[in-house]
Each structure stands twice: as C-alpha cells, then as structure tokens.
MARTORKOL-504208 format. One record per residue: residue number from 1; x, y, z of N, C-alpha, C in turn. Coordinates in steps of 0.1 Angstrom, whole numbers, padded with zeros to 4 digits. Layout:
! residues N
<site n="NUM" n_u="X" n_v="Y" n_w="Z" ca_u="X" ca_v="Y" ca_w="Z" c_u="X" c_v="Y" c_w="Z"/>
...
! end
This chain:
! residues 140
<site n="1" n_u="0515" n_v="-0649" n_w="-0596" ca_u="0506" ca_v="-0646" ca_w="-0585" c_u="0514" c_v="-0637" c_w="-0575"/>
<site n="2" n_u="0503" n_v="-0631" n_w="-0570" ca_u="0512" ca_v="-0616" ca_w="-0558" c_u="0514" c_v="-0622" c_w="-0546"/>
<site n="3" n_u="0505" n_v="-0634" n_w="-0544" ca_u="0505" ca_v="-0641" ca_w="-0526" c_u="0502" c_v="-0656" c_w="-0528"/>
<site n="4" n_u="0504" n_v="-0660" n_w="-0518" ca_u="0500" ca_v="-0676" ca_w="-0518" c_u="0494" c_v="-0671" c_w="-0500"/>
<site n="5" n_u="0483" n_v="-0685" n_w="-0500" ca_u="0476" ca_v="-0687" ca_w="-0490" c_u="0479" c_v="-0701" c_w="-0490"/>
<site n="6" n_u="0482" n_v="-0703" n_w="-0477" ca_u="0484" ca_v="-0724" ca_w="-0471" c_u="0476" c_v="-0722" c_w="-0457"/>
<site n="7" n_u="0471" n_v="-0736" n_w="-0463" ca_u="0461" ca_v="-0739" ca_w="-0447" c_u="0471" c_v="-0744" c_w="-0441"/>
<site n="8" n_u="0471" n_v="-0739" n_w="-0426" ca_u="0485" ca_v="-0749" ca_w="-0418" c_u="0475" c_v="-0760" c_w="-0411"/>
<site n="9" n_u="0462" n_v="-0754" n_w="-0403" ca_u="0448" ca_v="-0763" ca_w="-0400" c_u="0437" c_v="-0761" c_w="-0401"/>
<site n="10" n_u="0428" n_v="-0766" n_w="-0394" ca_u="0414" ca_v="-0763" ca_w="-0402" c_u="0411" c_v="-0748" c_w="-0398"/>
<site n="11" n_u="0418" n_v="-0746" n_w="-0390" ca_u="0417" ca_v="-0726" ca_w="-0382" c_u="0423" c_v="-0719" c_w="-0386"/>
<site n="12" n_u="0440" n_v="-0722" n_w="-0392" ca_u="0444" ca_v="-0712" ca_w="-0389" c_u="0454" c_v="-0712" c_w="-0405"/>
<site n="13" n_u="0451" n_v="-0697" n_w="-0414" ca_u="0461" ca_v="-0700" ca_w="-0431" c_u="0469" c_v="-0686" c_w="-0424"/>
<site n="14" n_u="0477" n_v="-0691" n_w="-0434" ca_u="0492" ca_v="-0685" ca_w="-0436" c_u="0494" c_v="-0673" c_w="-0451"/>
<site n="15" n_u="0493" n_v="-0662" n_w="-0450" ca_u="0493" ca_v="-0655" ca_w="-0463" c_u="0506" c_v="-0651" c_w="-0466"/>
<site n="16" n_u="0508" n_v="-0657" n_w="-0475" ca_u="0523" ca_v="-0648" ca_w="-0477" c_u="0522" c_v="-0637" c_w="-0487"/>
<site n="17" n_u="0527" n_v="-0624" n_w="-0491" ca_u="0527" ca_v="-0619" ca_w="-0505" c_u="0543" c_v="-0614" c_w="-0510"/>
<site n="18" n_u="0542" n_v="-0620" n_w="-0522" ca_u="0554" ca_v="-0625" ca_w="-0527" c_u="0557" c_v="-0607" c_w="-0531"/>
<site n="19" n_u="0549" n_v="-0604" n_w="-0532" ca_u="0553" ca_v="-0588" ca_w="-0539" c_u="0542" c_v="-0577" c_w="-0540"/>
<site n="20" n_u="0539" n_v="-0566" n_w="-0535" ca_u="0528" ca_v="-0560" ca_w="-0534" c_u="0520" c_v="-0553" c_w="-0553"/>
<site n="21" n_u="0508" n_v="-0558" n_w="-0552" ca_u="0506" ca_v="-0557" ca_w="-0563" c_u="0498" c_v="-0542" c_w="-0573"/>
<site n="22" n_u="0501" n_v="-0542" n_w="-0582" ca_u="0500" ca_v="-0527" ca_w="-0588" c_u="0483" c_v="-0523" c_w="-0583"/>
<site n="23" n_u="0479" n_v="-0513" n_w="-0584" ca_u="0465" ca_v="-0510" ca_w="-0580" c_u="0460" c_v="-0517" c_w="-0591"/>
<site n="24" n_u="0448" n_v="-0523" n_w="-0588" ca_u="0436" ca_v="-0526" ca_w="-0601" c_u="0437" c_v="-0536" c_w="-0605"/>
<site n="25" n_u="0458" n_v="-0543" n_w="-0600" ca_u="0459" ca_v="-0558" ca_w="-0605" c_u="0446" c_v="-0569" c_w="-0601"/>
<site n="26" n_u="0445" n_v="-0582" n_w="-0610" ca_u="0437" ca_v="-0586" ca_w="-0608" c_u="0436" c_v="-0595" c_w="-0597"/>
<site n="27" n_u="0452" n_v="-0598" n_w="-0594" ca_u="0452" ca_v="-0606" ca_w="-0579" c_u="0450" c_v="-0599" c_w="-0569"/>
<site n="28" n_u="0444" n_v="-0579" n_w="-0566" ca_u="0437" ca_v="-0580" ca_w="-0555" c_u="0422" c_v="-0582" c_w="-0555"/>
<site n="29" n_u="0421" n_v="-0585" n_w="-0563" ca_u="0402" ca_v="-0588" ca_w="-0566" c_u="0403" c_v="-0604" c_w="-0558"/>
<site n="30" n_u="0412" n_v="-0611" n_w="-0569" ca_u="0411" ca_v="-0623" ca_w="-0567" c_u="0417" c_v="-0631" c_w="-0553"/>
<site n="31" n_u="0423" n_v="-0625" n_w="-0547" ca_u="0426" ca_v="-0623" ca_w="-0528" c_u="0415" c_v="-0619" c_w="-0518"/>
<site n="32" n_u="0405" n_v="-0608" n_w="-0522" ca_u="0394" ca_v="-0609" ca_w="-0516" c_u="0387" c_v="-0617" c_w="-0517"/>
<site n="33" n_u="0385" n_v="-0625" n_w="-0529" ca_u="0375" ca_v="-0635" ca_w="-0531" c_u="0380" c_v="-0648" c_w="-0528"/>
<site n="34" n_u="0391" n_v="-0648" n_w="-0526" ca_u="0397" ca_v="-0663" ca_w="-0521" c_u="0396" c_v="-0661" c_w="-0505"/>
<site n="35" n_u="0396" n_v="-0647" n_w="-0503" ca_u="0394" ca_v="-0652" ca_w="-0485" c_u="0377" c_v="-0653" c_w="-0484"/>
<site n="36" n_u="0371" n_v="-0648" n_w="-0490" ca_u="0354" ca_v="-0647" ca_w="-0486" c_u="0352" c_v="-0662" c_w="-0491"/>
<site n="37" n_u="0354" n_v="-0668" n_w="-0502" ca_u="0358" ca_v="-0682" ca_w="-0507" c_u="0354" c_v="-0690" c_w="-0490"/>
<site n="38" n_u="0368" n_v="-0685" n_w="-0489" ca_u="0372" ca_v="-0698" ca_w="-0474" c_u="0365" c_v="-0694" c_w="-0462"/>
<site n="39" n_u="0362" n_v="-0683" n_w="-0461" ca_u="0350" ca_v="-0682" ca_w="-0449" c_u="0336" c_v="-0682" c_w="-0452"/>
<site n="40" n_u="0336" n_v="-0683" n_w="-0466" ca_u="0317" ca_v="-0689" ca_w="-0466" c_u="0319" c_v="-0704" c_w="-0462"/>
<site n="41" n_u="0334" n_v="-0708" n_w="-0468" ca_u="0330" ca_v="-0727" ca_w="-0468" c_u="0336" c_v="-0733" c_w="-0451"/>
<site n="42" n_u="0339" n_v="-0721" n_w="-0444" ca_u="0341" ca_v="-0727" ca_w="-0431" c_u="0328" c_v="-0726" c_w="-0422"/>
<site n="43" n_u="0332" n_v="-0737" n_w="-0412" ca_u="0321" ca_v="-0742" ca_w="-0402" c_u="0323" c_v="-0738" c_w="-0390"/>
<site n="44" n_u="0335" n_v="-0733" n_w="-0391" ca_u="0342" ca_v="-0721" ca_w="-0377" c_u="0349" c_v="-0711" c_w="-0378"/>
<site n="45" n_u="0352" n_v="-0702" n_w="-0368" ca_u="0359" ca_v="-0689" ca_w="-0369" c_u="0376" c_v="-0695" c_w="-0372"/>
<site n="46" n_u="0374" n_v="-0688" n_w="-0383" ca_u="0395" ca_v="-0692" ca_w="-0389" c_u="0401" c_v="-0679" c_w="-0387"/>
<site n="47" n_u="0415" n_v="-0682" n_w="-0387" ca_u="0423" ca_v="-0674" ca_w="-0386" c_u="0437" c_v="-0672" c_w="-0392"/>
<site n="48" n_u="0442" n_v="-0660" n_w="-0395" ca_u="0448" ca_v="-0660" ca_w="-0403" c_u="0462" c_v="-0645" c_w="-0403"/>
<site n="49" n_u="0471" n_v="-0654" n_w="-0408" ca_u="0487" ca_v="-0646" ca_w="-0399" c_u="0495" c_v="-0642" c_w="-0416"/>
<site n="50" n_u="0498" n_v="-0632" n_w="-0416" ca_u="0501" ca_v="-0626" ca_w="-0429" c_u="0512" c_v="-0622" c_w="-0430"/>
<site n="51" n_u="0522" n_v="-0623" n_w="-0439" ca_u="0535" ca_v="-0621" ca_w="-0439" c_u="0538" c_v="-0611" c_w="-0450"/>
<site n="52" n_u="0540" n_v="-0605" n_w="-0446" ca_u="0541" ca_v="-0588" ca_w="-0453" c_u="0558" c_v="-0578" c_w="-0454"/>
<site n="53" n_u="0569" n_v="-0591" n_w="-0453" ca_u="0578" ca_v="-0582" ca_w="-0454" c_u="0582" c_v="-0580" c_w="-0469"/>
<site n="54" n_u="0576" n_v="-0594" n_w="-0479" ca_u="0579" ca_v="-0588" ca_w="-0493" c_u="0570" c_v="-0579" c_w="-0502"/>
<site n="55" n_u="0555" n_v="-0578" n_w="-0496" ca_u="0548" ca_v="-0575" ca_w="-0500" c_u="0533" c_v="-0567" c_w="-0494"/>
<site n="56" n_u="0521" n_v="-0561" n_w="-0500" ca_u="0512" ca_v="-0557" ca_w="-0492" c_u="0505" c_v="-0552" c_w="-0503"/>
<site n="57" n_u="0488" n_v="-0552" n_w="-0499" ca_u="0481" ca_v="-0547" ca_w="-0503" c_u="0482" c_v="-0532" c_w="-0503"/>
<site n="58" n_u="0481" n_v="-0522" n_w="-0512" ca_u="0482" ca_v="-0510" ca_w="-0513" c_u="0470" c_v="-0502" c_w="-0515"/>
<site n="59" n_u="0464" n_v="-0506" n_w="-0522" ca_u="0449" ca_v="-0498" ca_w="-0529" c_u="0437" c_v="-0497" c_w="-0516"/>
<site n="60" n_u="0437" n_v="-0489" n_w="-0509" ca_u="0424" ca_v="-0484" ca_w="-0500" c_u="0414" c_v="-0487" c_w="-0501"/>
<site n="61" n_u="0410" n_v="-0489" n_w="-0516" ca_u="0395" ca_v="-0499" ca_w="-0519" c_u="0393" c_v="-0513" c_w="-0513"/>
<site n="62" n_u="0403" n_v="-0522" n_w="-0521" ca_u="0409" ca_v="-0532" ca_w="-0515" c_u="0413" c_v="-0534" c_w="-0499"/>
<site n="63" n_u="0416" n_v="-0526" n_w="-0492" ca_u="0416" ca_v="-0523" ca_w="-0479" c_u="0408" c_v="-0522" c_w="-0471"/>
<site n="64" n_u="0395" n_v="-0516" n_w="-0474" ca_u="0383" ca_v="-0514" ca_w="-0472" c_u="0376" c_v="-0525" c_w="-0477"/>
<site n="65" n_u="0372" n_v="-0532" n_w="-0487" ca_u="0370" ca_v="-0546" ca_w="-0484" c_u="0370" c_v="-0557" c_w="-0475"/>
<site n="66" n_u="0388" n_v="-0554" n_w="-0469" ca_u="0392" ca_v="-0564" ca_w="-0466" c_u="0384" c_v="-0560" c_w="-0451"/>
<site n="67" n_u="0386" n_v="-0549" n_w="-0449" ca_u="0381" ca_v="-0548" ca_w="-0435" c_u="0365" c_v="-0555" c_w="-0432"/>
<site n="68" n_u="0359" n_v="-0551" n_w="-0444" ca_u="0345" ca_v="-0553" ca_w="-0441" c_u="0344" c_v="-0566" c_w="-0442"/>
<site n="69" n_u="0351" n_v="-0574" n_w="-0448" ca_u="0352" ca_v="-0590" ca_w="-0448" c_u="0359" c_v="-0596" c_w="-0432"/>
<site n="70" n_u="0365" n_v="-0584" n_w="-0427" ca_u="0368" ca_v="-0591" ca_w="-0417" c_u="0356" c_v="-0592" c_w="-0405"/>
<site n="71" n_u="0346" n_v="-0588" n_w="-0409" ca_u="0332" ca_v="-0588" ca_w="-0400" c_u="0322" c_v="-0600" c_w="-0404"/>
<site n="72" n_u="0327" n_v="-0607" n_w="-0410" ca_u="0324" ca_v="-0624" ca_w="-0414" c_u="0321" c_v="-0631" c_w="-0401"/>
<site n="73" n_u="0310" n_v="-0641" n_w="-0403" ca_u="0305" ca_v="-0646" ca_w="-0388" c_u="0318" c_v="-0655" c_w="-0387"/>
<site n="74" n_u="0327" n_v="-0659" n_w="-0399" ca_u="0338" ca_v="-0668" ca_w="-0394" c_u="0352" c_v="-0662" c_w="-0392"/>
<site n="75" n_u="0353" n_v="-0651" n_w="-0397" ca_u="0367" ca_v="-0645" ca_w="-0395" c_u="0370" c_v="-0645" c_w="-0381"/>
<site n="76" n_u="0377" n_v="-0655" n_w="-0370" ca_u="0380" ca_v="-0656" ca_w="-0362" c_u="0390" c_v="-0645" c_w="-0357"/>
<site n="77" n_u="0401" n_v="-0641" n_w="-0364" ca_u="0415" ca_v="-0631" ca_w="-0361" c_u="0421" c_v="-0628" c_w="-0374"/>
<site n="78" n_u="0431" n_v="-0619" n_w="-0371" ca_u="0441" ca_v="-0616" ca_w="-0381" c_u="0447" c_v="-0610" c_w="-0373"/>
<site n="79" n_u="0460" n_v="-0611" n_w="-0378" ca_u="0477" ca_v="-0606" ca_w="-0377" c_u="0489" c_v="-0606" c_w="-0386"/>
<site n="80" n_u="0495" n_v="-0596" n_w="-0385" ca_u="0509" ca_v="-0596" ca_w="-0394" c_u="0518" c_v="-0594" c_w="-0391"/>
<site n="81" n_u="0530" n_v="-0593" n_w="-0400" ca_u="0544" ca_v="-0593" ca_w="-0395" c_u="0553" c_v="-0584" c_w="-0411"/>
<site n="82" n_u="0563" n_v="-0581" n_w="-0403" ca_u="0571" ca_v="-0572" ca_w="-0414" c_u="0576" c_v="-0560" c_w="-0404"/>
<site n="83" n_u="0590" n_v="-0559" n_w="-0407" ca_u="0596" ca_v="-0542" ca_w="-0401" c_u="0599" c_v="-0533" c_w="-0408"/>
<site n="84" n_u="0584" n_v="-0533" n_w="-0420" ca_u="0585" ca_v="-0519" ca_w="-0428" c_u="0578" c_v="-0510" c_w="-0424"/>
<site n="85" n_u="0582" n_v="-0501" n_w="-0419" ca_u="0570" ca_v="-0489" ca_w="-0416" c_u="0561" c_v="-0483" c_w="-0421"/>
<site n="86" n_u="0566" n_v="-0487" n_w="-0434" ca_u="0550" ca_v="-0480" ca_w="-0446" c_u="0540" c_v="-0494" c_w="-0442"/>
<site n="87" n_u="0541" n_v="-0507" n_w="-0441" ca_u="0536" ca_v="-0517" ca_w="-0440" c_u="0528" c_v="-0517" c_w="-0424"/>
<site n="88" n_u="0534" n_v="-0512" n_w="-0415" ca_u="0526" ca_v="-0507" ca_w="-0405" c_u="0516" c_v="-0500" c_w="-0404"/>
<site n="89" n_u="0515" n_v="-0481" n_w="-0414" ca_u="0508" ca_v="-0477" ca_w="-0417" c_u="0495" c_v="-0483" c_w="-0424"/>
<site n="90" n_u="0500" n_v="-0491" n_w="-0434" ca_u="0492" ca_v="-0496" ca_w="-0447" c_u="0477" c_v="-0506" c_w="-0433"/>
<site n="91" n_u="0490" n_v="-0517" n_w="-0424" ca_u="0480" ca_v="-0525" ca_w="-0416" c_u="0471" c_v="-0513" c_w="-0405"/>
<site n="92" n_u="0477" n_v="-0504" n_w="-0401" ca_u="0468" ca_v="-0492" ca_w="-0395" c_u="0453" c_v="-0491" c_w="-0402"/>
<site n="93" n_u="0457" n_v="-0489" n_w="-0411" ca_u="0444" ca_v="-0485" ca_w="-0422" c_u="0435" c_v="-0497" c_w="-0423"/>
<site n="94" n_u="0438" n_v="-0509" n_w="-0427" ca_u="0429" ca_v="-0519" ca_w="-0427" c_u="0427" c_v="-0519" c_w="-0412"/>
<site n="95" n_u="0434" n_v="-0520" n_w="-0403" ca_u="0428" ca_v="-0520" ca_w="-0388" c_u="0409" c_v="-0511" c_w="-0383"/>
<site n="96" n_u="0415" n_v="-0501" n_w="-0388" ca_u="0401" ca_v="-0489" ca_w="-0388" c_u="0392" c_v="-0493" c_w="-0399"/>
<site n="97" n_u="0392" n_v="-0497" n_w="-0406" ca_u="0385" ca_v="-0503" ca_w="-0414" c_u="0374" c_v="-0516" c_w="-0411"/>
<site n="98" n_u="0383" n_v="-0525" n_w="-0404" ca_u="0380" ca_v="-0535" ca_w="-0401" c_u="0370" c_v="-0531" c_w="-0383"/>
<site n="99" n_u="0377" n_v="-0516" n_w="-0377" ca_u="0367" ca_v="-0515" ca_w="-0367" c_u="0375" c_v="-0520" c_w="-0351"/>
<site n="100" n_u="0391" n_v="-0519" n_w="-0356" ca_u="0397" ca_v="-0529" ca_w="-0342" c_u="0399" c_v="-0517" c_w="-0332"/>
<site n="101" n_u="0394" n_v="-0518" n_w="-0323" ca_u="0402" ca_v="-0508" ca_w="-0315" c_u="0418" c_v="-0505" c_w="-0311"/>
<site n="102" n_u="0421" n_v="-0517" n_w="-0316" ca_u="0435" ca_v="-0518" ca_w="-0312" c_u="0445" c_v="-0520" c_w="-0321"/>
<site n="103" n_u="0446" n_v="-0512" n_w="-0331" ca_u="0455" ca_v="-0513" ca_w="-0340" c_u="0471" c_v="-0522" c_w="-0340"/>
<site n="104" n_u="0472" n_v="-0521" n_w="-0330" ca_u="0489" ca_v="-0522" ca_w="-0330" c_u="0488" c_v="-0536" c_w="-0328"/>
<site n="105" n_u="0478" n_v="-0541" n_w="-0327" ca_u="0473" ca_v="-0558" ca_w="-0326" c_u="0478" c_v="-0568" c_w="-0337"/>
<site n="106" n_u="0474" n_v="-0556" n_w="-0347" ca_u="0475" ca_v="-0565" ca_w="-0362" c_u="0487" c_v="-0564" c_w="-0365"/>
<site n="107" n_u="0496" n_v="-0556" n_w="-0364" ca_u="0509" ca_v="-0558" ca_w="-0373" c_u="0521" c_v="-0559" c_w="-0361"/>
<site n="108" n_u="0533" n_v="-0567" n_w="-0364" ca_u="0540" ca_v="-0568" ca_w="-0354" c_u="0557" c_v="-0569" c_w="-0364"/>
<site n="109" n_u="0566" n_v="-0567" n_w="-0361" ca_u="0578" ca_v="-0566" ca_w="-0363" c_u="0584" c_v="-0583" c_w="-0371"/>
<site n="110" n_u="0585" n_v="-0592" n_w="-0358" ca_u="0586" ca_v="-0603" ca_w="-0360" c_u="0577" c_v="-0615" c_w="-0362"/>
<site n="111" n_u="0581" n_v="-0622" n_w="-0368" ca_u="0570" ca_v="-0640" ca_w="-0368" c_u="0568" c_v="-0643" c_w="-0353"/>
<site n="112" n_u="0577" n_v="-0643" n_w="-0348" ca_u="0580" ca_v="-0651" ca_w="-0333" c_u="0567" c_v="-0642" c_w="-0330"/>
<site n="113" n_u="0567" n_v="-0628" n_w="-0324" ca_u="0553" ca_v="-0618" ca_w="-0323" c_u="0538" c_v="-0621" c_w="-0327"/>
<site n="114" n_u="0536" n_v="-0620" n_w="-0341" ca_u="0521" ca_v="-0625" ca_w="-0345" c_u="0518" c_v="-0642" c_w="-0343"/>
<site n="115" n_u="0527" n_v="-0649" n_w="-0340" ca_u="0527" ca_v="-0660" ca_w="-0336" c_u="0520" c_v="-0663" c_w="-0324"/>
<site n="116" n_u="0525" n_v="-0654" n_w="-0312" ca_u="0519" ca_v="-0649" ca_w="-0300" c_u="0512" c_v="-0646" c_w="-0296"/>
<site n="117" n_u="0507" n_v="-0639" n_w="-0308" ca_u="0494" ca_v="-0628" ca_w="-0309" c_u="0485" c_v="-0640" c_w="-0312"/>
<site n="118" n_u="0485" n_v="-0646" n_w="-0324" ca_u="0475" ca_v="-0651" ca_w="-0327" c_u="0473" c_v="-0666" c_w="-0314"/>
<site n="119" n_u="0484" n_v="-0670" n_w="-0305" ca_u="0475" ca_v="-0677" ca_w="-0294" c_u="0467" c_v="-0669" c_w="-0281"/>
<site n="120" n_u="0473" n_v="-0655" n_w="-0280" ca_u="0465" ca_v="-0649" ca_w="-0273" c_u="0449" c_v="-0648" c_w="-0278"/>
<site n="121" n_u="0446" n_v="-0650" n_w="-0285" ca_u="0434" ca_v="-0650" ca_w="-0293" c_u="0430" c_v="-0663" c_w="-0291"/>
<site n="122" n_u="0433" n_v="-0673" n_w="-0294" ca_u="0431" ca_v="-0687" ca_w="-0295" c_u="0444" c_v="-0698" c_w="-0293"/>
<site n="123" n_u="0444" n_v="-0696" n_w="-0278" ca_u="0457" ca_v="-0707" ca_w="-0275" c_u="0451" c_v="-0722" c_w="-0277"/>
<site n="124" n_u="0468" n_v="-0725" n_w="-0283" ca_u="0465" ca_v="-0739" ca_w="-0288" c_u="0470" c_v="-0740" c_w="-0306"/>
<site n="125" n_u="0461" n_v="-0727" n_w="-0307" ca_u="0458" ca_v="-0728" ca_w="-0325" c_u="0475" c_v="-0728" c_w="-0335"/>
<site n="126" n_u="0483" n_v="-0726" n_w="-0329" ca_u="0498" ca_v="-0728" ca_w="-0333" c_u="0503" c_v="-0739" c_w="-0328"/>
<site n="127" n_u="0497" n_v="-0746" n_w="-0322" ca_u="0509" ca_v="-0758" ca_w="-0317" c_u="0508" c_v="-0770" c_w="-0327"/>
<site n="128" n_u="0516" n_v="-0774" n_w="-0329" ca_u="0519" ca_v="-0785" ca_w="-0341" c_u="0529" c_v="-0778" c_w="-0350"/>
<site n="129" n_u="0525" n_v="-0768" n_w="-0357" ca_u="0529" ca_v="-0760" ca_w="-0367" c_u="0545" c_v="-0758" c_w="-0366"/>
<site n="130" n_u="0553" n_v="-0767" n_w="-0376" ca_u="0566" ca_v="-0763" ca_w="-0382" c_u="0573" c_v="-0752" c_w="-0386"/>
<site n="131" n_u="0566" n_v="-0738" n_w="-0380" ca_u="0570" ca_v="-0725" ca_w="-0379" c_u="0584" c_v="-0721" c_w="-0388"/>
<site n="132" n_u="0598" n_v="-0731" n_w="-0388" ca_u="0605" ca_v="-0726" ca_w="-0397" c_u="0605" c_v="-0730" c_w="-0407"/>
<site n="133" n_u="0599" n_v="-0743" n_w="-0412" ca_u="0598" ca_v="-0750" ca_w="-0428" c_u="0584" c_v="-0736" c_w="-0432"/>
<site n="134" n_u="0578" n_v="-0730" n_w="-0425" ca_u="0567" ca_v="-0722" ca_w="-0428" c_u="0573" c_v="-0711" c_w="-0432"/>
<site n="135" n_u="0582" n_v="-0706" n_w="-0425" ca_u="0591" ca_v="-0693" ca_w="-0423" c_u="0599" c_v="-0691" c_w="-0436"/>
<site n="136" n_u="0603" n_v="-0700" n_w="-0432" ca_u="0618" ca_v="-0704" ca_w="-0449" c_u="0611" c_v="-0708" c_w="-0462"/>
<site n="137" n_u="0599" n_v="-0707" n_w="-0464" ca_u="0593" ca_v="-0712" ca_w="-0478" c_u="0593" c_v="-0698" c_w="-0486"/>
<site n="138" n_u="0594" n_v="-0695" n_w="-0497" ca_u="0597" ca_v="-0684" ca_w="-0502" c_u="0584" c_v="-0685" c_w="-0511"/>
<site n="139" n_u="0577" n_v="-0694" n_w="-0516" ca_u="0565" ca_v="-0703" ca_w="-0523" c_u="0563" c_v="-0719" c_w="-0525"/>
<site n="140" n_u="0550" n_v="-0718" n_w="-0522" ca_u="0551" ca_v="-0731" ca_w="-0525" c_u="0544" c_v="-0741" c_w="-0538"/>
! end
C-alpha cells in the first residue's frame, strides 16, 4: 500500500503516504474512495492532517477529485506537512481545486505547523493526541 490512514478521533485521521504512487496505480483510486468511504459514514465534519514528506499524490485527475471531495458536507479541514518544494506545488494544485482561497493553509514545512493549523480551525481537536508515537510510526 502507498499510504495508511489512522483515526487518531472521531474528527480527526492522520494520512501518511509511505511513497508516492505511479499514475493509474490502483491505490490512487482506492485513497479517494477510502476517504469518501469515511465521510459518507461520518455524523460530523472530520478532519484530516497528511504527511507528505515520503510521499504524494501526483496525477491531476486524482487531485481534482480530491478537491471536489473536499466539498463534502463532512469534510471539516485539511492540512499537510513536508519540506519538499515539489510537494508544495503538488498541495498548491489540490488547494485550487478544492476552491481554498488560501493556499499556503494547506501545506506547511513542519508537523509542529499543520498541528497548529489544524486547531486554528478547530481548537481542542489535537489535544490528547501522542504526536510523537504518531510522528515516529513509519506504518502501522
């Protein structure tokens, strides 16, 4: 598999991707459909923090998807993290996609950052969370 998704709570999953995957592969079909999956079966706006320094969606189709899934009556937020610059660009793209005015929202350098980001959005929704047992997991 290209990524793993873990619910940390009932708000808020954690995406990791282990490795960016070839165009066409089948785990980006099967990544759209696991997030539309979890926001048909949620009862509230979730949210979700992406970890993109080993990996990232590449294919513009797939990007455009994602965007349009991020207009879900439950898709609460999104954010990421990685200090790759092509990975910046790549989240640029899904940003306009998705319709954010504020691009530079979605992708951030550090964890400590989208961490941030995502309680500016909804404070509270990080607290509990073991941030370096989360950090240091390479898969689970």
């Amino acid at each position: 598999m290209d990524y793993e998704i873990l619910k940390l709570s009932d708000e808020l999953y954690f995406i990791r991707w282990l490795h960016s995957p070839e165009e066409g592969a089948p785990s980006e079909r099967h990544f759209i459909e696991d997030l539309k999956t979890r926001l048909d079966e949620a009862d509230k706006p979730i949210y979700f923090i992406s970890d993109l320094r080993l990996g990232r969606i590449n294919n513009i189709k797939v990007l455009r998807e994602l965007g349009k899934l991020s207009q879900h009556k439950h898709w609460g937020g999104s954010t990421a993290f990685s200090s790759d610059p092509l990975t910046s660009v790549v989240v640029g793209v899904f940003s306009r996609f998705a319709g954010n005015e504020h691009p530079e929202d979605e992708i951030w350098k550090i964890p400590e950052e989208a961490i941030a980001y995502l309680e500016s959005l909804k404070p509270g929704i990080t607290t509990g969370i073991d941030w370096q047992t989360v950090l240091q997991n390479e898969s689970s």
